[in-house]
C-alpha positions as CSV (number, residue, x, y, z in Angstrom):
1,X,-29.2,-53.0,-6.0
2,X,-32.5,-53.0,-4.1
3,X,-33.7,-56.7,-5.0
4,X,-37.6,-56.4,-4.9
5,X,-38.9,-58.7,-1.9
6,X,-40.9,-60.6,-4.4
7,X,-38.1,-62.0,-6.6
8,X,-36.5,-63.1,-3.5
9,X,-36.2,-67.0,-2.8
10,X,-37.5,-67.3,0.8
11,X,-35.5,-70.2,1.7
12,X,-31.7,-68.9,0.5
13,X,-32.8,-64.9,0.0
14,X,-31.3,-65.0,-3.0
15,X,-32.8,-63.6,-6.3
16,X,-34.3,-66.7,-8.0
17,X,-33.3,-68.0,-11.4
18,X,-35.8,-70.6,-12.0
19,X,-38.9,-70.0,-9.7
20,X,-41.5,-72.4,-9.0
21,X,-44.7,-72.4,-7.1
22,X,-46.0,-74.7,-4.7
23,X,-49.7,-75.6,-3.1
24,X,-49.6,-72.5,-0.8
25,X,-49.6,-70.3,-4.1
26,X,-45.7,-68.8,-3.1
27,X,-42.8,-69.4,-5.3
28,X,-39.5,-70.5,-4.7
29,X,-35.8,-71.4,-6.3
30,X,-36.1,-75.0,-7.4
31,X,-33.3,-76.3,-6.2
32,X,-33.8,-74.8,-2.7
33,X,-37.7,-76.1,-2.5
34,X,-36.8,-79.5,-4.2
35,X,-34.1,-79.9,-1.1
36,X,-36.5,-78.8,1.8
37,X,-39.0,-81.3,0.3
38,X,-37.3,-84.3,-1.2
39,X,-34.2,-84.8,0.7
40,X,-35.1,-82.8,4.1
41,X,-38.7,-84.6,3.9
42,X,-40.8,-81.6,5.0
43,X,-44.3,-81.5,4.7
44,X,-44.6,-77.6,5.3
45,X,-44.2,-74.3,3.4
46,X,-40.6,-73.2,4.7
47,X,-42.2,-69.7,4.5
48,X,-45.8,-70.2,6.0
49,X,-44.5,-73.1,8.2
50,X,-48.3,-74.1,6.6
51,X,-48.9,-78.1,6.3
52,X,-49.1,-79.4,2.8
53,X,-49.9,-82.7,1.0
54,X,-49.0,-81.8,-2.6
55,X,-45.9,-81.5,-3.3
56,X,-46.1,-80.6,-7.0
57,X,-43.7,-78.0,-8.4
58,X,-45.1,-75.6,-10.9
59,X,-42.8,-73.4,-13.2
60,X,-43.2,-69.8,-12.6
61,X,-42.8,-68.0,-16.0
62,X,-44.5,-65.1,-15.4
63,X,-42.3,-64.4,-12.1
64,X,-39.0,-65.0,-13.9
65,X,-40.2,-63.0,-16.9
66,X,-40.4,-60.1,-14.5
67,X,-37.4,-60.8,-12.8
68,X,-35.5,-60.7,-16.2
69,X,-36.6,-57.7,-17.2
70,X,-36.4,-56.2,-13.7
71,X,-32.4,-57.2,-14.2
72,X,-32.5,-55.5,-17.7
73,X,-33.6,-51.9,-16.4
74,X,-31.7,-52.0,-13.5
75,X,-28.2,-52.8,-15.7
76,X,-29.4,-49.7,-18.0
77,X,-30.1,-47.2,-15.1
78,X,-27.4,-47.9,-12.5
79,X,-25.1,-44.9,-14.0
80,X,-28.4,-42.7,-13.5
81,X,-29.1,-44.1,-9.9
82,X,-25.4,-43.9,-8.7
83,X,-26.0,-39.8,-9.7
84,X,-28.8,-39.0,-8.0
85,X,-27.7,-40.7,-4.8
86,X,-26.2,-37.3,-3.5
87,X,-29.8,-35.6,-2.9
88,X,-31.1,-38.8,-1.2
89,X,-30.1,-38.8,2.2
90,X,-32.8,-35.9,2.7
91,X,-35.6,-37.3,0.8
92,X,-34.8,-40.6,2.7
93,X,-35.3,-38.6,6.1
94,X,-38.8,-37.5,5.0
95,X,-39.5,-40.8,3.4
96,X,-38.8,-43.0,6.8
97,X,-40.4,-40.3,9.4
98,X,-43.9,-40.8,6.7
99,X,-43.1,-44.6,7.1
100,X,-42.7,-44.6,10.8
101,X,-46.1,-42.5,11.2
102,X,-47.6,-45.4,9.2
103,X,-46.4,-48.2,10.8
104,X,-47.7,-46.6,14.3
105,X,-51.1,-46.0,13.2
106,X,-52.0,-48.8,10.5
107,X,-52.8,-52.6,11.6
108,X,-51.3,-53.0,7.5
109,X,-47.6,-52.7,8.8
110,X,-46.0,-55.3,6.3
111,X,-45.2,-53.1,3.3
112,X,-44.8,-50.1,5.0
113,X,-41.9,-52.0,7.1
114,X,-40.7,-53.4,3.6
115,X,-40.1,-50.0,2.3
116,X,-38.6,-48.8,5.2
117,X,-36.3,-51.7,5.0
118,X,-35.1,-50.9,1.0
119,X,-34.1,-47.0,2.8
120,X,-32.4,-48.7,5.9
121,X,-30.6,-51.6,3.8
122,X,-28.7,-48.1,2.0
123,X,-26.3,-48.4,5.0
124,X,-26.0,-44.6,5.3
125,X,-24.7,-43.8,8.9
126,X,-27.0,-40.5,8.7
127,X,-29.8,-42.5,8.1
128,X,-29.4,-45.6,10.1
129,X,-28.9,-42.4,13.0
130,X,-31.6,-40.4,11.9
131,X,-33.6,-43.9,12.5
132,X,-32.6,-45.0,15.9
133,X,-33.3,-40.8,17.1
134,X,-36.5,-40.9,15.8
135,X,-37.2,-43.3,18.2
136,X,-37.5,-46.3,14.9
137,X,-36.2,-48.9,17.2
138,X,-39.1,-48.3,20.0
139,X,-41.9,-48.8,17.3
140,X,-40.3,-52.1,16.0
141,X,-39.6,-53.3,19.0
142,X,-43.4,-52.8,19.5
143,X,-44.3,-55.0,16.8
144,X,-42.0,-57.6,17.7
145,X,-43.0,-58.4,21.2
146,X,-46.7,-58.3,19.8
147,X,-46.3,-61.9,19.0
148,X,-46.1,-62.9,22.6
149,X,-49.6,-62.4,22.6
150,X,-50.7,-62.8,19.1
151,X,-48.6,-65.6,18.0
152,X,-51.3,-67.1,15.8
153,X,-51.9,-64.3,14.1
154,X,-50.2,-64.6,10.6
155,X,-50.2,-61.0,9.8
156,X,-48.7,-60.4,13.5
157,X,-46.4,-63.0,12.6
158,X,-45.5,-61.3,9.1
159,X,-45.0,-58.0,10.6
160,X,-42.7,-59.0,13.4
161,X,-40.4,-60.7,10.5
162,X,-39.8,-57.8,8.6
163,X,-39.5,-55.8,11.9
164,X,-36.8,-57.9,12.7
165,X,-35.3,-57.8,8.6
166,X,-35.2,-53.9,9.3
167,X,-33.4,-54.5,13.0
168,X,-30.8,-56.7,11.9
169,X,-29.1,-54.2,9.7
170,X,-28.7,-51.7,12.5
171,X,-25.1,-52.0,13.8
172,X,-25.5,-53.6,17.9
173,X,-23.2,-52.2,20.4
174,X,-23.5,-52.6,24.1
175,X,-23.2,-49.1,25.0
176,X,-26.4,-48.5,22.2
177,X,-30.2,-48.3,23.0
178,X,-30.8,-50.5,19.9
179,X,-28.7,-53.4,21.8
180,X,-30.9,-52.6,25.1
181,X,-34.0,-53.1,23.8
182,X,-33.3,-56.0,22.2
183,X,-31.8,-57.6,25.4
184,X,-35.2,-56.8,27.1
185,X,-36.7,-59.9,28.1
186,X,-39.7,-59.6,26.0
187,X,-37.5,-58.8,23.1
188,X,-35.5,-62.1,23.8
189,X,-38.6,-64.4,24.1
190,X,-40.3,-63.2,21.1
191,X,-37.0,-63.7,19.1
192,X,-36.9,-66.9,20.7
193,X,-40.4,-68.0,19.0
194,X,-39.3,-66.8,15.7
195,X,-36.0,-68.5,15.7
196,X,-38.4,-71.8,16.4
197,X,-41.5,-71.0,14.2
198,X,-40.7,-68.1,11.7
199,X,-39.8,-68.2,8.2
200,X,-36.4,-69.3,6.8
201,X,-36.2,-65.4,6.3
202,X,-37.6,-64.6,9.5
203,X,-35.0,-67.2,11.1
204,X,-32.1,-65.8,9.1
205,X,-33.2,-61.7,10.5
206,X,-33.3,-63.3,14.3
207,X,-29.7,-65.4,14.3
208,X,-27.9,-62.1,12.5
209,X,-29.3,-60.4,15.6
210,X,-28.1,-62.7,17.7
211,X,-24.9,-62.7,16.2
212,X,-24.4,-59.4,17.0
213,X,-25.5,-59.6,20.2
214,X,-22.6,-62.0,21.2
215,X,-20.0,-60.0,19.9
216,X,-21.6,-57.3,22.2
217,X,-21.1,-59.5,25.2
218,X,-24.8,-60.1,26.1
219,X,-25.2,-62.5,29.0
220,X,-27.5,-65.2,27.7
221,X,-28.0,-66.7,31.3
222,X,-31.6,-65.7,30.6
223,X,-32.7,-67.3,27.6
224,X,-31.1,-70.8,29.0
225,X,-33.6,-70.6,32.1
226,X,-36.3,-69.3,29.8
227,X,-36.0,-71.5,26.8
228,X,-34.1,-74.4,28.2
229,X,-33.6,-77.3,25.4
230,X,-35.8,-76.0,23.0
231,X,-33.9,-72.7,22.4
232,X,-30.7,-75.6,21.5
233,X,-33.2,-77.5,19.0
234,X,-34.2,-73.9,16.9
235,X,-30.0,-73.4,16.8
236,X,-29.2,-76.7,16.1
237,X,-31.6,-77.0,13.3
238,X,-30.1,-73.8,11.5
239,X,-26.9,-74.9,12.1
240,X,-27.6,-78.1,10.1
241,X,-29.2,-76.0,7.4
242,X,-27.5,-76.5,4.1
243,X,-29.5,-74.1,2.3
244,X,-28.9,-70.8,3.7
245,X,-24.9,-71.0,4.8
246,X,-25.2,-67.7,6.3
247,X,-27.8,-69.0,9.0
248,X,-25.9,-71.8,10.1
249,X,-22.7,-70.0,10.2
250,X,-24.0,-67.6,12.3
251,X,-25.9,-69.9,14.4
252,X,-22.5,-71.9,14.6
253,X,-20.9,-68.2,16.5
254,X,-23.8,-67.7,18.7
255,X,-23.5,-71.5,19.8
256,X,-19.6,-70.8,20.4
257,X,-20.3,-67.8,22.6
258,X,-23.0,-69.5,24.9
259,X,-21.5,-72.6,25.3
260,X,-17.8,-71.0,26.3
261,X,-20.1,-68.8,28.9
262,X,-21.0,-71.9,31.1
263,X,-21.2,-75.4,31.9
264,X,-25.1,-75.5,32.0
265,X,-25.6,-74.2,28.9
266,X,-23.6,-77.4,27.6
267,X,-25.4,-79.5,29.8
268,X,-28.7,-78.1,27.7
269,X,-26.9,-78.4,24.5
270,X,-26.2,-82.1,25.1
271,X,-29.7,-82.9,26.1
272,X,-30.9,-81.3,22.7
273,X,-28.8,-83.8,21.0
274,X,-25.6,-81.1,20.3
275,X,-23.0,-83.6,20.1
276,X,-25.2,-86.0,17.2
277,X,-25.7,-82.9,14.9
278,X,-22.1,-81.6,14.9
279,X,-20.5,-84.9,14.4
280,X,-22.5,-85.7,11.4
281,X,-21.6,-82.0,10.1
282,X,-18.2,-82.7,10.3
283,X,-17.6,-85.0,7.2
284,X,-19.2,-82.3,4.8
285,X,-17.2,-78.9,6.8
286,X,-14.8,-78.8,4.4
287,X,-14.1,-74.9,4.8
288,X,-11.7,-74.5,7.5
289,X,-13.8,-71.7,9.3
290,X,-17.1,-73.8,9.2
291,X,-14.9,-77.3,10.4
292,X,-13.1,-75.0,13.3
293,X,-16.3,-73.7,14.6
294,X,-17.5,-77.1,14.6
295,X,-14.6,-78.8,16.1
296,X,-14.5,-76.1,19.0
297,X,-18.3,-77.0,19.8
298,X,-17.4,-80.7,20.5
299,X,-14.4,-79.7,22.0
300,X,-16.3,-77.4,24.9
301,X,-18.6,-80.4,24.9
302,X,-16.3,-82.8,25.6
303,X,-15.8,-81.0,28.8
304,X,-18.2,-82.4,30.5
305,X,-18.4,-86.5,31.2
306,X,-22.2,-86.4,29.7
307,X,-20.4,-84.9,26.5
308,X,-17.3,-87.3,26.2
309,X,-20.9,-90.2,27.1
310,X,-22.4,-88.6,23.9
311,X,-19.8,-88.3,21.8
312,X,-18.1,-92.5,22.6
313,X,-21.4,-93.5,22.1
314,X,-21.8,-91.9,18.7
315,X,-20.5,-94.7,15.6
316,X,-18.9,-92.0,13.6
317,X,-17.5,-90.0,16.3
318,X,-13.7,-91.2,16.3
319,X,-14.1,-91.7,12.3
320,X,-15.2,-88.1,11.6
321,X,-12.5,-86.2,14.1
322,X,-9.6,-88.3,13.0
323,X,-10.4,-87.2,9.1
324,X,-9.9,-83.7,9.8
325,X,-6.4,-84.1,11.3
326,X,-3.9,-82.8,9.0
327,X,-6.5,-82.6,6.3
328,X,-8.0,-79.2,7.0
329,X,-6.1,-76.7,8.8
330,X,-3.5,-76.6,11.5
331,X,-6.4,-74.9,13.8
332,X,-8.3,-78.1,13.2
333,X,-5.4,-80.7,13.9
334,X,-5.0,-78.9,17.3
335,X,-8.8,-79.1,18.3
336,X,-9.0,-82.7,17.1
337,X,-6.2,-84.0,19.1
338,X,-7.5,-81.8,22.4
339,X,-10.5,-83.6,22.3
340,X,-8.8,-86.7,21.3
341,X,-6.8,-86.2,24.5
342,X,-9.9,-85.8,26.7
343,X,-11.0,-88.9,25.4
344,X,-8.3,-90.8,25.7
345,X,-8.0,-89.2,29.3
346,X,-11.1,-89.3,30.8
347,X,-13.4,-91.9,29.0
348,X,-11.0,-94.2,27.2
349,X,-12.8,-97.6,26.4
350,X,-11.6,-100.1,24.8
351,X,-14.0,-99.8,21.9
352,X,-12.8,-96.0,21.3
353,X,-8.9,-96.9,21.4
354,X,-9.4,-99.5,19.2
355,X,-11.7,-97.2,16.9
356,X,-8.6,-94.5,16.9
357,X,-6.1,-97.7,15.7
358,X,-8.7,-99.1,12.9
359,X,-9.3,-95.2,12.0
360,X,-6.4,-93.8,11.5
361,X,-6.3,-91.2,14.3
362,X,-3.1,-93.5,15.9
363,X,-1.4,-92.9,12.9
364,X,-2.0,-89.4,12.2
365,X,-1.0,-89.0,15.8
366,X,2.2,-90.7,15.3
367,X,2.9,-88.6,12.0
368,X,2.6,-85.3,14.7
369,X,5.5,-86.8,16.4
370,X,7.6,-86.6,13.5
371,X,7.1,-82.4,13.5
372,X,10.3,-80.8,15.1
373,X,10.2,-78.5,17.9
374,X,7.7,-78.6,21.1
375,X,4.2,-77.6,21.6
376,X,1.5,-78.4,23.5
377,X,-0.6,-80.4,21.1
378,X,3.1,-82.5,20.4
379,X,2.5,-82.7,24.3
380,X,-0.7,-84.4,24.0
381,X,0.3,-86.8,21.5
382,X,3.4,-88.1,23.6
383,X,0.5,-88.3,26.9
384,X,-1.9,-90.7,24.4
385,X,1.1,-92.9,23.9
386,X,2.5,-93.2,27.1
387,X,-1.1,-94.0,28.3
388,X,-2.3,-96.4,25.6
389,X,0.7,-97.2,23.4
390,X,1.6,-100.6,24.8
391,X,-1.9,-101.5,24.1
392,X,-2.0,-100.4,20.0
393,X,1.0,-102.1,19.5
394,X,-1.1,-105.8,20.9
395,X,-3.1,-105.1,17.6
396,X,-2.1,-107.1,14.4
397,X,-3.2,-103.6,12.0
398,X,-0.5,-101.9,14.0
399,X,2.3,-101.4,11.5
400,X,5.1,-103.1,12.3
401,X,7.6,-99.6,11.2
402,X,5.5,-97.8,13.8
403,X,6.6,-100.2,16.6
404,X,9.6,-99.4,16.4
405,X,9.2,-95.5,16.4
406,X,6.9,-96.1,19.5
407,X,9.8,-97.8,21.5
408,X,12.1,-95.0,20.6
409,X,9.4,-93.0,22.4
410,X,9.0,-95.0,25.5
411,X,13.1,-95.0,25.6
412,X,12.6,-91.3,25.7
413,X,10.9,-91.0,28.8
């Protein structure tokens, strides 16, 4: 179903069940506005990005009223819908070439880009086809890099987020003129200054683009030298979002691809305080894909010395990896004891080997001796002990059963 815009929670873009409005005058799901305000401690309209000082939630009856019986009619005429979609396609193709005319010619682009996006979200390959030939992606293009120079302008801003709603359900291939305009620098660095100052919807268009750009092997050398740390900060931030899961997993992918690209682009992350924010994710990633994604972050981190620096320093650092070995996944166990074993290689302290003894990690790591056969993380384990086992046996907490495994494995060498 076509979900009108309106019914829409800006924050999750999800139809709302209970909506409330706030001082701006726009309406939201509870729960999602209740979380940006009381536990996140914003003072802004997530959709506005406007400053507010009255945080008072009023119910929205009239709003779920409509969305109710909205719900109602479209349960009764889905059989007569799914019917009529054979003789659509060509009254789609007239419909988006009228659109198209309007959106060039108007300085009103925002509902005329709305309805365009209700024919494009369709998915039709005709369609999305007929689009890109008629030269659709050129015109929004337009509009999006309109806010390198207008960026104050609200409606400018408004336009250039549903621009970008329509562009992120086009499919992105390198070999497409869709994925070269959007790798245009102009393109980049207006995407750049939504990711930082659009709306949670706007925010949630740009990283699905970006997404898409990484699996189409775009070179993001550029938007490092352009946008240095602050780029970092607008991906960071959506990858701590809690709301909208499909933001921060997909800004969670594009970090993974930039940061396996280069060792400057870590550098960058670092400085924007990379290694804090995934660390305190960690104890919350409870889905294996969201705590391997994670875990592979600190682990391209901890290649550098200023990212092994970030991450000893950190109080919950040793506590938060060691909890997802042989808790999770056996792709997590791996990446935890790698970076374990860069730790314990290049930066071992005596605060972090003792951390590893008081938090379990020394015993987990003893319990991956146990597994038969050889691999390379079983490698890694044997490497920590030869390096540092004489010294966690000195501790009294060492148990006293473990001991005597650990001189079986120094007999062994």
């Amino acid at each position: 179903m076509d979900v009108p815009p309106d019914f829409l929670c800006p924050i999750s873009m999800e139809l709302m069940e209970d909506p409330v409005t706030i001082a701006t005058g726009l309406s939201y799901e509870r729960k999602n506005i209740e979380k940006w305000f009381f536990t996140y401690k914003k003072k802004t309209c997530p959709a506005t990005m406007q400053s507010i000082k009255n945080f008072d939630l009023t119910p929205n009856h009239n709003l779920k009223r409509l969305i109710l019986a909205w719900q109602n009619q479209n349960k009764a005429s889905q059989s007569c819908s799914s019917s009529s979609s054979s003789s659509s396609p060509s009254v789609k193709h007239d419909e988006m070439l009228s659109l198209l005319k309007t959106i060039e010619s108007s300085p009103f682009k925002v509902s005329s880009l709305k309805k365009l996006r209700s024919i494009i979200e369709i998915g039709d390959e005709i369609i999305n086809t007929d689009f890109i030939l008629s030269s659709g992606v050129e015109v929004l293009v337009q509009i999006i890099v309109q806010i390198l120079y207008e960026s104050h302008d609200f409606v400018t801003f408004s336009a250039c987020e549903e621009a970008l709603g329509v562009l992120q359900q086009l499919p992105l291939s390198e070999e497409e003129r869709t994925f070269e305009l959007l790798s245009k620098q102009e393109s980049i660095k207006s995407m750049a200054i939504m990711l930082q100052r659009g709306s949670a919807e706007g925010r949630l268009y740009t990283i699905t683009i970006f997404q898409k750009m990484s699996k189409s092997n775009y070179d993001w050398n550029f938007v490092i030298q352009d946008q240095g740390i602050d780029f970092f900060k607008s991906l960071l931030e959506l990858v701590s979002d809690e709301i909208c899961t499909k933001a921060s997993s997909r800004a969670l992918d594009v970090l993974i691809d930039i940061l396996g690209g280069s060792k400057k682009s870590r550098l960058k992350a670092i400085e924007a305080g990379a290694v804090c924010v995934l660390i305190e994710l960690l104890p919350d990633s409870n889905r294996s894909s969201k705590c391997e994604k994670v875990l592979v972050l600190l682990k391209l981190l901890c290649e550098c010395a200023e990212g092994r620096q970030a991450l000893v320093e950190h109080g919950m650092a040793i506590a938060a990896i060691s909890k997802k070995m042989l808790h999770v996944s056996n792709t997590t166990t791996k990446i935890a004891v790698k970076i374990l074993w860069r730790i314990c290689s290049l930066h071992p302290t005596e605060r972090v080997l003792e951390e590893m003894l008081v938090y379990g990690s020394v015993k987990k790591l003893l319990a991956l001796l146990h597994i038969d056969g050889r691999s390379s993380t079983k490698d890694k384990v044997l490497k920590m002990f030869k390096l540092h086992g004489n010294l966690w046996k000195r501790y009294p907490c060492f148990p006293c059963e473990m001991k005597e495994y650990l001189a079986l494995v120094d007999d062994s060498r």
